[in-house]
C-alpha positions as CSV (number, residue, x, y, z in Angstrom):
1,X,0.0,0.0,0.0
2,X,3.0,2.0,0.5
3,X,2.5,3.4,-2.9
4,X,-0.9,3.7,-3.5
5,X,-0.3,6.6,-0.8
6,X,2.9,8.5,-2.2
7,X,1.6,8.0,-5.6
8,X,-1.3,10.3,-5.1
9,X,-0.2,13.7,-3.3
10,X,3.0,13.4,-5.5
11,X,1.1,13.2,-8.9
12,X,-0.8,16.5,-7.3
13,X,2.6,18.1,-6.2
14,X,4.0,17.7,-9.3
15,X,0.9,18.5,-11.4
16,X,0.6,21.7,-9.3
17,X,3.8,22.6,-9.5
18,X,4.3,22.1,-13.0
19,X,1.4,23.5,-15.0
20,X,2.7,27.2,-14.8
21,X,6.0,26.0,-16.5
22,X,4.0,23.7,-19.3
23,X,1.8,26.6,-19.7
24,X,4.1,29.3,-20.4
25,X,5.7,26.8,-23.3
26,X,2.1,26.2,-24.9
27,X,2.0,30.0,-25.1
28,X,5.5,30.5,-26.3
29,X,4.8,27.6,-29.1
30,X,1.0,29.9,-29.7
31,X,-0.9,26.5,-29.0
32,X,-4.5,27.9,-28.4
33,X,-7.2,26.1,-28.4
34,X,-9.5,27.4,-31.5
35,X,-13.1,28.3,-30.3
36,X,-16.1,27.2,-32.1
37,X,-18.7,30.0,-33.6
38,X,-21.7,28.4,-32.5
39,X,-20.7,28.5,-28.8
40,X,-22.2,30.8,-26.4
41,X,-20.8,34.8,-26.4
42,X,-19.1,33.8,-22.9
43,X,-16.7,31.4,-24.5
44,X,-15.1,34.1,-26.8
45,X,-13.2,35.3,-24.2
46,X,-11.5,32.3,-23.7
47,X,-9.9,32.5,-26.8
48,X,-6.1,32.4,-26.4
49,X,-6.4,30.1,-23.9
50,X,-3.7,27.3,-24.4
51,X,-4.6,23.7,-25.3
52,X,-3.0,20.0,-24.6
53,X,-2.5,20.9,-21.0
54,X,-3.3,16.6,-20.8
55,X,0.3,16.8,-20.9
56,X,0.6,17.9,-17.7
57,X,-1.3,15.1,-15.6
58,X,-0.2,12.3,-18.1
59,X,3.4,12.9,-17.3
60,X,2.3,13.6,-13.6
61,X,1.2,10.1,-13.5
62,X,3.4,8.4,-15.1
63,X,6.1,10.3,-12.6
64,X,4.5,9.5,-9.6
65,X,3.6,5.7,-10.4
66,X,7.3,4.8,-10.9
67,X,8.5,6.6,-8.2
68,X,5.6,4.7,-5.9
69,X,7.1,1.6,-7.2
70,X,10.7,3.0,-6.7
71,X,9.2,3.6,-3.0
72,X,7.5,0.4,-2.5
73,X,10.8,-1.8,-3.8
74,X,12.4,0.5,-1.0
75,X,10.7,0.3,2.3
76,X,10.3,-3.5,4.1
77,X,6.8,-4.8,2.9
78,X,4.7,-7.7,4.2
79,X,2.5,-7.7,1.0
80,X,1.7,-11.0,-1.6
81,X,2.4,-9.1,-4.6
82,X,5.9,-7.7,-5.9
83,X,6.6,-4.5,-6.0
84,X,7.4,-4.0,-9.2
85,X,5.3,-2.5,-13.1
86,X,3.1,-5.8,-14.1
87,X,1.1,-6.1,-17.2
88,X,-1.5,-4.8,-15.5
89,X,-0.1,-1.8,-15.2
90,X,1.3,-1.7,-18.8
91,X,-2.2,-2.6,-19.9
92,X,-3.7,1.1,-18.2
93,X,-1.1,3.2,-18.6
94,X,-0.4,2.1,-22.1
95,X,-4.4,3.2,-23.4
96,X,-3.5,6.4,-20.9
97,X,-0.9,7.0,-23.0
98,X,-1.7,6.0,-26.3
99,X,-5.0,7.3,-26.2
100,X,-3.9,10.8,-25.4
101,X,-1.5,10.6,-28.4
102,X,-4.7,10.2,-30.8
103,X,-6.1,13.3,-28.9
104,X,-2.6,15.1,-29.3
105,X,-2.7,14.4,-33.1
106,X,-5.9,15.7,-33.2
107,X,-4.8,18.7,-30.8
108,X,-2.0,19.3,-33.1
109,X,-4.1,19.7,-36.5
110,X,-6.6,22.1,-34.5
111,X,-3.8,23.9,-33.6
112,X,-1.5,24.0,-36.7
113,X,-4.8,24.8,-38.8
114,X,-6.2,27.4,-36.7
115,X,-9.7,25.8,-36.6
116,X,-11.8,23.2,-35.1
117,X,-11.2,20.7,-37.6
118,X,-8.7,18.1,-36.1
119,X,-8.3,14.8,-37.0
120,X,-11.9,13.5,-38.9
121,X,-13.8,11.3,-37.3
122,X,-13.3,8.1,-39.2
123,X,-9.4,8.2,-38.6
124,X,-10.3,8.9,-34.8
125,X,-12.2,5.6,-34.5
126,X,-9.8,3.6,-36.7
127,X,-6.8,4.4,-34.4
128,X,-9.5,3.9,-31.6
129,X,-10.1,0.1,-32.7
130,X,-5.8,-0.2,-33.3
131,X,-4.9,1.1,-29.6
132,X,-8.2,-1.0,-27.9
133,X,-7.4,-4.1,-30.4
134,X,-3.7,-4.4,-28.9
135,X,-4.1,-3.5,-25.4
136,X,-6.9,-5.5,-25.3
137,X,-5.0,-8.4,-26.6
138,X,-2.4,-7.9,-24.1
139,X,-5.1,-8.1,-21.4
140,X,-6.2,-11.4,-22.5
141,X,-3.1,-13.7,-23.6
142,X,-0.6,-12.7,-20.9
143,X,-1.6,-14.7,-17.8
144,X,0.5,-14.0,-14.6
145,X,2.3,-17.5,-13.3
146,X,-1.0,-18.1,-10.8
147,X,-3.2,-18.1,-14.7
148,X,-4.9,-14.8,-14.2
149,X,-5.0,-12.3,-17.0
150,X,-5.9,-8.7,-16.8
151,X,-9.1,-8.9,-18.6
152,X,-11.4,-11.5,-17.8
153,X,-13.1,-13.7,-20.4
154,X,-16.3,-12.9,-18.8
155,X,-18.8,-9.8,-18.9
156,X,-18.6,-8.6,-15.3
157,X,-20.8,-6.6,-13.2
158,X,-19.6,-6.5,-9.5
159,X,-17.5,-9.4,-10.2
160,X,-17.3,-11.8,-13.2
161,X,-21.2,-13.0,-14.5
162,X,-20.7,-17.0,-13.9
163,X,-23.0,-17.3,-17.3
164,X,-21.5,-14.8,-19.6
165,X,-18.7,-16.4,-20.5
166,X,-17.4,-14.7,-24.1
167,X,-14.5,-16.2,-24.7
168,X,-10.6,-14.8,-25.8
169,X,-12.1,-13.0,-29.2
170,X,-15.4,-11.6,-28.1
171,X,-13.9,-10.0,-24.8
172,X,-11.0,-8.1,-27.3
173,X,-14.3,-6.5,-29.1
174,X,-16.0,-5.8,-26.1
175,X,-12.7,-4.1,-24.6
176,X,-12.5,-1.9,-28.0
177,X,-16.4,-1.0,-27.2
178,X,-15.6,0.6,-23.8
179,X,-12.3,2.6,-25.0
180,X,-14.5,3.8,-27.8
181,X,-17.0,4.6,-25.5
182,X,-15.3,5.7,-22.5
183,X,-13.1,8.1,-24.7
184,X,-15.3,9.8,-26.6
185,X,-17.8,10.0,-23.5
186,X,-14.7,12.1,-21.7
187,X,-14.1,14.0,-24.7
188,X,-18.3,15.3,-24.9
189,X,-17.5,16.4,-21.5
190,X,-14.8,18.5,-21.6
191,X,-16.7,21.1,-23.1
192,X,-16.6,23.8,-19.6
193,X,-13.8,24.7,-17.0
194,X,-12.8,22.0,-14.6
195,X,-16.2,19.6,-16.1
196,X,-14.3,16.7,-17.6
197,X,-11.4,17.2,-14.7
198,X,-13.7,16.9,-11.7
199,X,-15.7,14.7,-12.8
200,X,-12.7,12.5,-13.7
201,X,-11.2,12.7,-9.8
202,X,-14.8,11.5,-8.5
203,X,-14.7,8.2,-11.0
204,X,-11.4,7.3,-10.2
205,X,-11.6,8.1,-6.4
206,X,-14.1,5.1,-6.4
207,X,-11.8,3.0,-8.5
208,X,-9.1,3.6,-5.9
209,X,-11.8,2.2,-3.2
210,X,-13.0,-0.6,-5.2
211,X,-9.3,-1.9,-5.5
212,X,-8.6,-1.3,-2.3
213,X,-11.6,-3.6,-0.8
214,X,-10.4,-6.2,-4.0
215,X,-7.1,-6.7,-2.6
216,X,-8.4,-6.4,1.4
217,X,-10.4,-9.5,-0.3
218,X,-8.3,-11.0,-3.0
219,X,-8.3,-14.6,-3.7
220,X,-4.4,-14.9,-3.7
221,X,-4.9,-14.3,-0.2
222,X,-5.9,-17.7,0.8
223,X,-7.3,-16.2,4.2
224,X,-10.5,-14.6,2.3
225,X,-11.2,-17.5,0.1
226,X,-15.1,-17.4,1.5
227,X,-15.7,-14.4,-0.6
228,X,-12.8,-13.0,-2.7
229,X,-12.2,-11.1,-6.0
230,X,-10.4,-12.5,-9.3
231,X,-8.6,-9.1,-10.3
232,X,-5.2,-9.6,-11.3
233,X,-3.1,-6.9,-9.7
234,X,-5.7,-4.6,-7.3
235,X,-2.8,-2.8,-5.3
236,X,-2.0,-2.1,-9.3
237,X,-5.0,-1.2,-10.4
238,X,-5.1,1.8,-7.2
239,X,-1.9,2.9,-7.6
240,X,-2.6,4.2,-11.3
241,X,-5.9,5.6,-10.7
242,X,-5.0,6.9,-7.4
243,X,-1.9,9.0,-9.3
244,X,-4.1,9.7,-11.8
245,X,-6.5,11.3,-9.3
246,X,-4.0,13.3,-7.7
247,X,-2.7,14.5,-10.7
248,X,-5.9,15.6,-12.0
249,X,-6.3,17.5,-8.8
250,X,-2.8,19.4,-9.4
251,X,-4.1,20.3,-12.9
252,X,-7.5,21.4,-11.8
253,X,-6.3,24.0,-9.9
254,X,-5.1,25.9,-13.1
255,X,-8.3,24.2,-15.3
256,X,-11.4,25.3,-13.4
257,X,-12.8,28.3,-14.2
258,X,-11.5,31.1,-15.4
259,X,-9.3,28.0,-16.9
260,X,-5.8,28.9,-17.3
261,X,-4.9,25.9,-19.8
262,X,-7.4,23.8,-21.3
263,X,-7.2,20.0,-21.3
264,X,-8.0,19.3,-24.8
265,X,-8.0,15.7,-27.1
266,X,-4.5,14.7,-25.0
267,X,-6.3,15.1,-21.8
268,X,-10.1,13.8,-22.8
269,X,-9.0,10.9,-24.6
270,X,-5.9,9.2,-22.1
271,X,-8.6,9.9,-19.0
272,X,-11.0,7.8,-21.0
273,X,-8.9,5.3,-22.1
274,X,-7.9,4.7,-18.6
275,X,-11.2,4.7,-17.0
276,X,-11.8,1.8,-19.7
277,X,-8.6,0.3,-18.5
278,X,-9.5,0.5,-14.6
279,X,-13.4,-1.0,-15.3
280,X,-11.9,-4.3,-17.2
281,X,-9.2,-5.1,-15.0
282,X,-11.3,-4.3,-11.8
283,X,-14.3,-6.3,-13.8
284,X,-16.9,-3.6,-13.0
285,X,-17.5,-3.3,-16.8
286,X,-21.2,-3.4,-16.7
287,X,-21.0,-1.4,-13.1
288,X,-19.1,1.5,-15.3
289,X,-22.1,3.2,-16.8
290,X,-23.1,3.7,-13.1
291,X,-20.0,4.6,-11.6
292,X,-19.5,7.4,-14.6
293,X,-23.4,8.2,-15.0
294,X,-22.2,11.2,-15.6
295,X,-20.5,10.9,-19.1
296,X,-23.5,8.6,-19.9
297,X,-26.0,11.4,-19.7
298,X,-23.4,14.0,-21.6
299,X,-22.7,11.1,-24.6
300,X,-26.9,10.3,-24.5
301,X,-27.7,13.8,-25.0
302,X,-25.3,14.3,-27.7
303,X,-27.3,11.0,-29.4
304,X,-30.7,12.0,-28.7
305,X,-30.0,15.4,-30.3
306,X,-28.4,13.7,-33.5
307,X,-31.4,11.4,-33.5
308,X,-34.0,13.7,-33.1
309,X,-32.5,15.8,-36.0
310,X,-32.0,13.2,-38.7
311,X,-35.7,11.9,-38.3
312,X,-37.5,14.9,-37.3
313,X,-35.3,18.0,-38.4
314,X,-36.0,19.1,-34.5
315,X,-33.6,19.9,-31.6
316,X,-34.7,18.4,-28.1
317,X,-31.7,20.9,-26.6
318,X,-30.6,24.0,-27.4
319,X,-27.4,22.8,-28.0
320,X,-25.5,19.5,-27.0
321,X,-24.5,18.2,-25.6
322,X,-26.0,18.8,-22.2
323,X,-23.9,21.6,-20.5
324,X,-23.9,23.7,-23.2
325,X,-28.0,23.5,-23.4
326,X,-28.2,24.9,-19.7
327,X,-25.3,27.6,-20.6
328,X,-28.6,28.5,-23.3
329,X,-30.9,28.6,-20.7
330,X,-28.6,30.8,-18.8
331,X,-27.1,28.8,-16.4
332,X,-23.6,30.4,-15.2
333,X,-20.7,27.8,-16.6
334,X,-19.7,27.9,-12.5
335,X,-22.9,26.6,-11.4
336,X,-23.6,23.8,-14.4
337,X,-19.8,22.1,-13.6
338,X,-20.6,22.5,-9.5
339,X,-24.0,20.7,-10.1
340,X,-23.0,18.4,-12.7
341,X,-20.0,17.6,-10.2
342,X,-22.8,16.6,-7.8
343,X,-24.8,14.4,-10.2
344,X,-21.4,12.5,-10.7
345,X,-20.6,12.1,-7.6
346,X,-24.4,10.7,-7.0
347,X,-23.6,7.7,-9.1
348,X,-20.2,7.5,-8.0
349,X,-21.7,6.8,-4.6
350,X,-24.5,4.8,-6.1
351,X,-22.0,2.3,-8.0
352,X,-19.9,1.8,-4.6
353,X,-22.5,1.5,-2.8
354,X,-24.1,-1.2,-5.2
355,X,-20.1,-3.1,-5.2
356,X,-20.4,-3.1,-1.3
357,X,-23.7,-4.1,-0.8
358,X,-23.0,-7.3,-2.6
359,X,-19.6,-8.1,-0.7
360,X,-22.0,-7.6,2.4
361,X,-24.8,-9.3,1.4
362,X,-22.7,-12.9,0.6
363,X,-20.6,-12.5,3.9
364,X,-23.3,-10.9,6.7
């Protein structure tokens, strides 16, 4: 546990410390993010306003994760597991990373071209499928010596569903489904100050609990073999996300509003991609959605818009997704992010609450 709990308050440290410095370069190097026409008169004067500040709390994490494993190889430890990187955590920190180079490409163009048009859509998804096809693989064919792989073979809820078995191939697709998803949910979201960031911290704050409880209960601890967990590599799985959380906390003290640096593809795309990563190899996949009802309500606005235009030629928002329909109504962008921060944090609280109850319910 030793460093679950450096890895988090240094990832902030360094985050906070650092943004000022990777700030002043994006404006030296004139990255601003371009701002679309169609937004609301308030985001004009955000224009300026440097981009790929993902950079920031990617290299944060990354910083703080080896040094927690520098720490833990360090210090006398009683723990099952050794303290060294495992597939597991090249599995999440390798969508984290990969994933926020698609975003950075994308960035880049935006950038470079002075407009909104980054990297189309279709090239998006294909380097989507590559980065979820081989990660994905990796999570499946590289079993640990005790047989466990990072990503089960079975659709998971709580824990693996006994009956939904998928098998090797199926469980790669699904795993592309969820980056896809989880990415481009992220990437709706970042659309106000501090939205995408906060939001972010609450997910992966549970995933930090949720591994913690899986390795307090983990069945190659033979002493909790009445009711255990499969995950491969739980003290894993919370270090990452607990760095990631702390450096997303560093950053959001320059991102919330008035934002100093935005996040931009970089950022939106490596937090989804590892969000995707935690779910699988936690195997909550199907507890996800609930955990990060959040992004689900952003990405289903964004769909019921598009739908509702293409078959009826009428809006049900006034723009999408979500946020930027309450900015209309005249909703200040501080008080949508603090109240969408509260609905995320609802079914953050919901989805642990849901994981506990079942560990309670088989052992009271």
């Amino acid at each position: 546990m030793t460093a679950v709990v450096i890895a988090a308050p240094l990832a902030f440290v360094l985050a906070l410390i650092g943004s000022p410095f990777v700030i002043a370069g994006l404006r030296r190097l004139r990255a601003a993010q371009p701002i679309r026409g169609v937004y609301v008169e308030a985001h004009q004067v955000k224009r300026g306003t440097p981009t790929m500040g993902g950079l920031i709390f990617i290299g944060a994490t990354l910083v703080a994760y080896f040094i927690g494993h520098l720490a833990e190889k360090a210090l006398p430890s009683q723990q099952i597991v050794p303290p060294r990187p495992t597939i597991t955590g090249l599995v999440l920190l390798g969508l984290m990373v990969f994933c926020g180079a698609i975003g950075f490409i994308d960035d880049l163009l935006k950038v470079s071209r002075r407009n909104t048009a980054g990297l189309s859509g279709r090239w998006k998804i294909v380097l989507q499928i590559v980065v979820g096809g081989v990660f994905g693989t990796v999570a499946v064919h590289f079993p640990s010596t005790s047989g466990q792989t990072v990503a089960s073979d079975h659709l998971s809820f709580i824990r693996d569903i006994s009956w939904a078995r998928l098998g090797s191939v199926l469980i790669v697709i699904v795993f592309i489904g969820i980056v896809m998803a989880s990415t481009n949910a992220v990437n709706l979201t970042d659309g106000l100050d501090g939205l995408a960031t906060g939001t972010s911290v609450i997910v992966l704050i549970a995933y930090v609990a949720i591994s913690f409880w899986q390795y307090r209960h983990w069945c190659s601890d033979t002493t909790h073999l009445a009711y255990c967990y499969q995950a491969r590599d739980p003290l894993e799985t919370g270090l990452i996300a607990s760095a990631a959380a702390g450096a997303l906390t560093g950053y959001l003290w320059w991102g919330t509003w008035p934002a100093r640096v935005f996040m931009g593809d970089v950022g939106s795309m490596s937090i989804g991609g590892l969000i995707a990563g935690e779910a699988v190899a936690t195997h909550t996949i199907l507890l996800l959605p609930v955990i990060g009802v959040l992004f689900v309500i952003i990405t289903g606005s964004r769909i019921i818009q598009y739908v509702s235009w293409k078959t009826r030629h009428k809006r049900v928002f006034r723009q999408s997704p979500l946020h930027h329909h309450f900015e209309q109504v005249g909703w200040s962008e501080v008080n949508i992010v603090i109240r969408f921060w509260i609905i995320a944090g609802i079914g953050t609280f919901i989805g642990l609450a849901l994981f506990y109850s079942a560990f309670l319910a088989q052992t009271g």
